[in-house]
C-alpha positions in Angstrom: -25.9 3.1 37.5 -23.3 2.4 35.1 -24.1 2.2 31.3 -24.3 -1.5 30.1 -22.2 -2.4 27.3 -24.0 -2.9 23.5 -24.6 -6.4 22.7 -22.0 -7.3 20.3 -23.4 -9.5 17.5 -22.2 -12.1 15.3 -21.2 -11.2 11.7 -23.0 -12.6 9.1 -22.4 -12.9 5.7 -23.1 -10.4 3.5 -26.8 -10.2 1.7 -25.4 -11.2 -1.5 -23.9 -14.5 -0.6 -27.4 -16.3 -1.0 -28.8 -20.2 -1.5 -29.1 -18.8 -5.4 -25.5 -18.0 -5.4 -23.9 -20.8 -3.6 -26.3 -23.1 -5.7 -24.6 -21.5 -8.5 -21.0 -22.1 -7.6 -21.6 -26.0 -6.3 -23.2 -26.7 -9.5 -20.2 -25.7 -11.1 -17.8 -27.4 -8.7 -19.8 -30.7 -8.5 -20.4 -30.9 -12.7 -24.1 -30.9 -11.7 -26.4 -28.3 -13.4 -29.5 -30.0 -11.8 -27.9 -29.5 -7.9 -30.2 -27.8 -6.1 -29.8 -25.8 -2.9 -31.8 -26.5 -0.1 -30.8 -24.4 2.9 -27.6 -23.4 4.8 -26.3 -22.0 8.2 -23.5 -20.1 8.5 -21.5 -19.1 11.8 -18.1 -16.8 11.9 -14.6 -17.5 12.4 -13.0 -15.2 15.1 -14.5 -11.6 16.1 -14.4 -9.1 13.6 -10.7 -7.5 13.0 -9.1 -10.6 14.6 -8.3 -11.7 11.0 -6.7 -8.7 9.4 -6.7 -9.3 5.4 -10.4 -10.9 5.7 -13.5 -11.7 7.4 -13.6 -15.6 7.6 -17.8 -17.6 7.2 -17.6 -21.1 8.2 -20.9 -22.4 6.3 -22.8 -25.2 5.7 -24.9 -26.0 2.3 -27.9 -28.4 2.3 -28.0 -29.2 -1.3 -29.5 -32.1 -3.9 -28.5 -32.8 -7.0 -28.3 -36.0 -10.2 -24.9 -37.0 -8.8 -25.8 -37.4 -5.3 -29.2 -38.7 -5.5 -27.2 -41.7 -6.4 -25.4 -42.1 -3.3 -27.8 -40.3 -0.9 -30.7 -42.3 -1.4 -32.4 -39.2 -2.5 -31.9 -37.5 1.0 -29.6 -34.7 -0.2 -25.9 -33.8 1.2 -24.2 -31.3 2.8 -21.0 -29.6 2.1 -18.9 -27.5 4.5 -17.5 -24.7 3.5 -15.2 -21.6 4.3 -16.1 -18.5 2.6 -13.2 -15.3 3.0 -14.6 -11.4 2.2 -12.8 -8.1 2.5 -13.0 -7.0 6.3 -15.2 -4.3 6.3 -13.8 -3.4 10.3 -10.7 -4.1 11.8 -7.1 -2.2 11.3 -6.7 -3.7 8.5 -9.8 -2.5 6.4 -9.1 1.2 7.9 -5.7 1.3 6.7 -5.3 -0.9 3.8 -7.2 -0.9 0.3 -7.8 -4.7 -0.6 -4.0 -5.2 -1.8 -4.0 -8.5 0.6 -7.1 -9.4 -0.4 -6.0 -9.1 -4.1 -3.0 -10.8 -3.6 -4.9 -14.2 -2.3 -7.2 -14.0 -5.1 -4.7 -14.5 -7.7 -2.6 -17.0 -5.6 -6.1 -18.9 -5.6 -7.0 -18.2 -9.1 -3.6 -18.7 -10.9 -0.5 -19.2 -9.2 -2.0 -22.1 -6.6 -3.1 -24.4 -9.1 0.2 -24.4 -10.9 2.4 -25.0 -8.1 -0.4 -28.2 -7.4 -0.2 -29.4 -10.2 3.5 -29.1 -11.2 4.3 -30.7 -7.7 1.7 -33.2 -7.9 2.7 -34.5 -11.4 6.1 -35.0 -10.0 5.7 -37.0 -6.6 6.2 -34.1 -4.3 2.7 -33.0 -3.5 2.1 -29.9 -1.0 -0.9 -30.0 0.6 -3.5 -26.7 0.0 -6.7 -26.2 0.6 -9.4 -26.9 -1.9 -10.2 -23.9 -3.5 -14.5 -23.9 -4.5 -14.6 -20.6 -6.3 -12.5 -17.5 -6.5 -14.0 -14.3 -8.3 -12.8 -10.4 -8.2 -16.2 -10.0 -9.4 -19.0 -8.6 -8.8 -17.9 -9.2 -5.1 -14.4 -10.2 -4.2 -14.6 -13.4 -2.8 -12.9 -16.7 -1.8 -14.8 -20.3 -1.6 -12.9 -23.0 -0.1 -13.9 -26.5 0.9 -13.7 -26.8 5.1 -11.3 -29.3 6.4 -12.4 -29.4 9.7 -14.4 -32.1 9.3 -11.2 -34.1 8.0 -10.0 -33.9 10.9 -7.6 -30.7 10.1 -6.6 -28.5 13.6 -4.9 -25.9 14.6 -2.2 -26.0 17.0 0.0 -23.6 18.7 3.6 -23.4 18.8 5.7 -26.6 17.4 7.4 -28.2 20.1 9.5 -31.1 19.0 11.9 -31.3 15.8 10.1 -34.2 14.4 6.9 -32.3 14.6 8.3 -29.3 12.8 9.5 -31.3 9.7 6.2 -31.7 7.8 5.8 -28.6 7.6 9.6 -27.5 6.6 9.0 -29.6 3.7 5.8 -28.1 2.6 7.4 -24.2 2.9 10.3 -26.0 0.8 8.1 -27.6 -1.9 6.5 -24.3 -2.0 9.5 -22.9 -2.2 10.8 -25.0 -5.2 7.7 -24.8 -7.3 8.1 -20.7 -7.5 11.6 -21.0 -8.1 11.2 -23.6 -10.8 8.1 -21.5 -12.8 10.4 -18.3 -12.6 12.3 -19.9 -14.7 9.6 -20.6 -17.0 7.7 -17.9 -17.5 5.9 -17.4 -14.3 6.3 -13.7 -13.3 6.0 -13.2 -9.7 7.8 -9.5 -9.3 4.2 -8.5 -8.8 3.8 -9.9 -5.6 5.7 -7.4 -3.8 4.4 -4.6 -0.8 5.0 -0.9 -1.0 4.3 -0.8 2.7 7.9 -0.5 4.0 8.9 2.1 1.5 5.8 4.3 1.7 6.2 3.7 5.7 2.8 2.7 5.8 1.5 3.4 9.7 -0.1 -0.5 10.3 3.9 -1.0 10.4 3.8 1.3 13.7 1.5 -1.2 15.5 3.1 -3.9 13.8 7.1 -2.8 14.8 7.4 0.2 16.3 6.0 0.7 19.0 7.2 -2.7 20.3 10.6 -2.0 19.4 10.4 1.0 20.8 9.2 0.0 24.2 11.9 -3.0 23.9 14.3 -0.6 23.5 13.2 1.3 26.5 12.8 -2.2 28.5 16.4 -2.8 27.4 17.7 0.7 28.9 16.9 -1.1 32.1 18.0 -4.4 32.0 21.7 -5.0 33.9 24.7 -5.1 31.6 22.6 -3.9 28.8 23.3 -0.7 28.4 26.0 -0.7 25.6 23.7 -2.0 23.8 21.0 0.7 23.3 22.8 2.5 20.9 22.7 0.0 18.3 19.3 -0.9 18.4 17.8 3.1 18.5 20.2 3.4 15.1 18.1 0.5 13.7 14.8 2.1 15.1 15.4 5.0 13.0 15.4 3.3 9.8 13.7 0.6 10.6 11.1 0.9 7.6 14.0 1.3 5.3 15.8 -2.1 6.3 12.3 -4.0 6.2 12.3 -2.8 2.5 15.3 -4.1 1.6 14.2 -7.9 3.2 11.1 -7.4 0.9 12.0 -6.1 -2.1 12.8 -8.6 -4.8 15.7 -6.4 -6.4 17.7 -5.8 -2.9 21.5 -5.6 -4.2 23.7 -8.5 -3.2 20.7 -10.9 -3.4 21.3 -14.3 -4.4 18.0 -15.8 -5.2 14.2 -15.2 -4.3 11.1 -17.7 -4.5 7.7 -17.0 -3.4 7.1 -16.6 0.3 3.9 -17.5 1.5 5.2 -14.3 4.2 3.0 -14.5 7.2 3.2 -17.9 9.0 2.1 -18.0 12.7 -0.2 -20.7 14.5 -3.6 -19.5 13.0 -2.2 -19.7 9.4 -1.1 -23.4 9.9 -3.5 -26.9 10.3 -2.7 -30.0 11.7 -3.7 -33.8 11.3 -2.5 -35.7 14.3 -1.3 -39.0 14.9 -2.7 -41.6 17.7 0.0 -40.2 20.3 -1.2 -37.0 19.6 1.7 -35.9 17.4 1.7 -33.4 14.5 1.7 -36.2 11.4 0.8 -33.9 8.7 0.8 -29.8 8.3 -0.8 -27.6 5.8 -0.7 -24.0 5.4 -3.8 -21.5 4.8 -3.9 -17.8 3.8 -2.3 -16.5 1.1 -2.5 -12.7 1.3 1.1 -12.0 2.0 2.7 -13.8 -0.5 5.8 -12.1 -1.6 8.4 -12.8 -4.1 11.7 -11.9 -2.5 14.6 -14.3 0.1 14.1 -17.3 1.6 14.8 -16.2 5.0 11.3 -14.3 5.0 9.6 -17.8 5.1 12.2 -19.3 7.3 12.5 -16.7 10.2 8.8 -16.9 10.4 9.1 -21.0 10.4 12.0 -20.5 13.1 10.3 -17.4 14.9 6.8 -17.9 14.8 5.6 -21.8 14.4 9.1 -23.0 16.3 9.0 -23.0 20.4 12.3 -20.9 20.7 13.7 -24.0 23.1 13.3 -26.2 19.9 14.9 -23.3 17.3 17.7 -22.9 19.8 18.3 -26.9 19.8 17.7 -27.7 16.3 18.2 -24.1 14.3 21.2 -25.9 11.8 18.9 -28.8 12.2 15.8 -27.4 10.5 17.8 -24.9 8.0 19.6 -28.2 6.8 16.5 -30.3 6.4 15.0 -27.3 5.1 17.1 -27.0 2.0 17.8 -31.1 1.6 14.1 -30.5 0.5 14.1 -27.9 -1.8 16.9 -29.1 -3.8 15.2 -32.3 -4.1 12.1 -31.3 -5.2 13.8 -29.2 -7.9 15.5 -31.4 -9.1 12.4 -34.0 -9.0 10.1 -31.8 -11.4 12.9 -31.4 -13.8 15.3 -28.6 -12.8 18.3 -28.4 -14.7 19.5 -25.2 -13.9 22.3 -24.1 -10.8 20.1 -24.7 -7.8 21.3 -22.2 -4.5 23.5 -24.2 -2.3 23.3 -24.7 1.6 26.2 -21.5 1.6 23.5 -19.1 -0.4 20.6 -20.2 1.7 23.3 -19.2 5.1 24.2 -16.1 3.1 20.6 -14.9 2.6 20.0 -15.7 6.4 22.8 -13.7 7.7 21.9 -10.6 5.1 18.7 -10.8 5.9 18.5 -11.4 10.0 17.5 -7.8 11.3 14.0 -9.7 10.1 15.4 -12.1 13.1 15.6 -9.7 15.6 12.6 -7.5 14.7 10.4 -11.3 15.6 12.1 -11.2 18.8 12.0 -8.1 20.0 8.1 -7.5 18.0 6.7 -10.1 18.7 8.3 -13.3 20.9 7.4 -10.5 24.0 4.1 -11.7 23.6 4.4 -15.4 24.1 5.4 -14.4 27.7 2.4 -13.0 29.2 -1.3 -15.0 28.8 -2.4 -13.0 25.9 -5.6 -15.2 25.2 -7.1 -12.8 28.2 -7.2 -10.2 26.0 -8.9 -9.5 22.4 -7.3 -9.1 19.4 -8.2 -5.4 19.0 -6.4 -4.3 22.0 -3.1 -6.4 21.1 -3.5 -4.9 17.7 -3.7 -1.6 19.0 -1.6 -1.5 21.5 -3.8 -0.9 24.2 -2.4 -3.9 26.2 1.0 -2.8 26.5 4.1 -4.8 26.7 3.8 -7.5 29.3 6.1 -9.5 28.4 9.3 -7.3 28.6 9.1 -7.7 32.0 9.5 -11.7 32.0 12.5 -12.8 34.0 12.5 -15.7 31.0 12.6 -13.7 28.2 14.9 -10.8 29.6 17.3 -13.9 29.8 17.3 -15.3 26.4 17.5 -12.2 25.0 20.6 -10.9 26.7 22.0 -13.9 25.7 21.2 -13.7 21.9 21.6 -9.7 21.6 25.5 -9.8 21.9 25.6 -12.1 18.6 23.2 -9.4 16.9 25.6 -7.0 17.6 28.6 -8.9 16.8 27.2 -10.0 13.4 26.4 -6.9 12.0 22.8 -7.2 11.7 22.3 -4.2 13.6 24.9 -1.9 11.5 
């Protein structure tokens, strides 16, 4: 008889996230020292290691307190939370050493509320998630109000150009506020990653070994073989070029702002309309913020949120409405300085599109097999292969975009 397998669990939170402590924070939040705690449940949000920079608690807090008593008719309330810890499994928590983690504890403690409140005073409010408590100390820790019961959803990829402005003008809001408090005495050169200069190996799962097996898929494919040469040249420094996209003090660059720098469907909610129709996006998880081009944010947008149908239709489209919205909401909280035209934007695009062809030949593979059949861990570690270099589809839209690569440069 076969071994069976060990019943996998479900995390918990850890021991020191108690009624005593949440009672602690919520009295703070609510402006009620005589809230009281009553019970909570808490269940976990994906498997461990699915989220890489933390493990994610959805929990609910049965608590009374002055405030509420007046409203509850003495019954006592409930407040749904989501509380984010350092991963203490996954590839993440083997490789890294709480950097990301850090990094969304001061966008959360500092640079977050800024950004709200500049935009906010000035008509041009991005939406963020409410943010309970934030602490470094004694346990790193994020607290943030749940907006799933607001009616708040994921999705996956954006379909329709209509759908994909709300959140275009939330990245460009974003966008604006960090540019704007640069200016003012904001500092943001810390948010930059040494992993593409110290060749960290997470980027070998991340890059490449997929573009190494593209490149091998590619040795295959009909009329594709002048073509190989390029991209081994950009294999070998691969780690090299990805620094220069990152780094904040690339030569030739124009202009940076803060990138939120790792947008994909599980980073992004929804509110819906009554056809079913994105109405209203928001963006979560702040870990990867970096200060450094535009074109980080907006490849992601184009790469990773955008159906590649609706990036290939609307591509001028999107960039356009992109930066219509960042000039205007610099120039509606008071910007008086030059403010990067629609030819600087283009420029940082084209200067900065191996990032382009690194999401499709990384990553769009993927959206071309069912990858929901397999867990996280084995996409993560590669244990699943690559599927979807053998699509018929995606063989096709890449031979017809990988002549322009070449062409352009961006693989020089």
């Amino acid at each position: 008889m076969g071994e069976t397998a060990p019943e996998v669990k479900p995390a918990s939170p850890p021991e020191w996230v108690t009624s005593a402590y949440l009672e602690t924070i919520l009295r703070k939040f609510e402006g009620d020292k005589d809230l009281h705690v009553t019970g909570m449940e808490s269940t976990p949000v994906g498997k461990p290691g699915e989220y890489l920079a933390s493990q994610l608690f959805r929990v609910t807090v049965h608590y009374r307190g002055t405030k509420r008593n007046e409203t509850d008719g003495g019954e006592g309330s409930a407040k749904k939370l989501v509380i984010k810890i350092q991963p203490d499994k996954g590839v993440m928590a083997d490789t890294m050493d709480g950097t990301l983690f850090k990094t969304e504890l001061k966008m959360y403690g500092e640079i977050l509320p800024k950004m709200e409140r500049l935009l906010a005073d000035n008509e041009r409010p991005v939406p963020l998630p409410k943010c309970v408590h934030v602490s470094a100390t004694p346990q790193p820790i994020i607290v943030l109000e749940d907006l799933a019961p607001d009616g708040w959803k994921g999705h996956d990829l954006i379909e329709s150009f209509e759908e994909v402005k709300p959140i275009t003008i939330a990245i460009a809001r974003f966008h604006a506020a960090s540019f704007y408090l640069s200016k003012n005495k904001t500092d943001f050169e810390e948010f930059q990653t040494d992993l593409f200069k110290n060749k960290h190996p997470v980027l070998e799962w991340m890059f490449g070994n997929n573009l190494k097996a593209f490149i091998e898929s590619l040795r295959t494919w009909s009329g594709c073989e002048r073509f190989v040469e390029p991209f081994e040249r950009a294999y070998a420094d691969y780690c090299d070029r990805l620094h220069d996209i990152y780094c904040c003090k690339t030569p030739g660059r124009l202009y940076n702002v803060l990138n939120h720098g790792d947008f994909h469907a599980k980073n992004l909610l929804h509110q819906f309309n009554d056809e079913g129709g994105i109405a209203e996006s928001r963006f979560l998880d702040f870990q990867a913020c970096c200060w450094s081009t535009p074109a980080i944010d907006l490849y992601y947008l184009l790469n990773n949120i955008v159906h590649y149908k609706v990036k290939a239709a609307h591509k001028e489209e999107i960039i356009s409405f992109y930066h219509a919205e960042f000039t205007t909401a610099l120039k509606a909280i008071g910007y008086l300085g030059y403010i990067p035209t629609m030819l600087d934007l283009q420029i940082e695009l084209l200067r900065n599109g191996f990032l382009d062809i690194l999401h499709y030949t990384c990553f769009l593979q993927f959206r071309f097999f069912d990858f929901t059949k397999y867990p996280p861990e084995m996409l993560a570690s590669g244990q699943v292969g690559n599927l979807g270099l053998e699509s018929e589809e995606y063989q096709t839209l890449m031979k017809s975009l990988i002549p322009g690569y070449v062409y352009k440069g961006l693989l020089e």
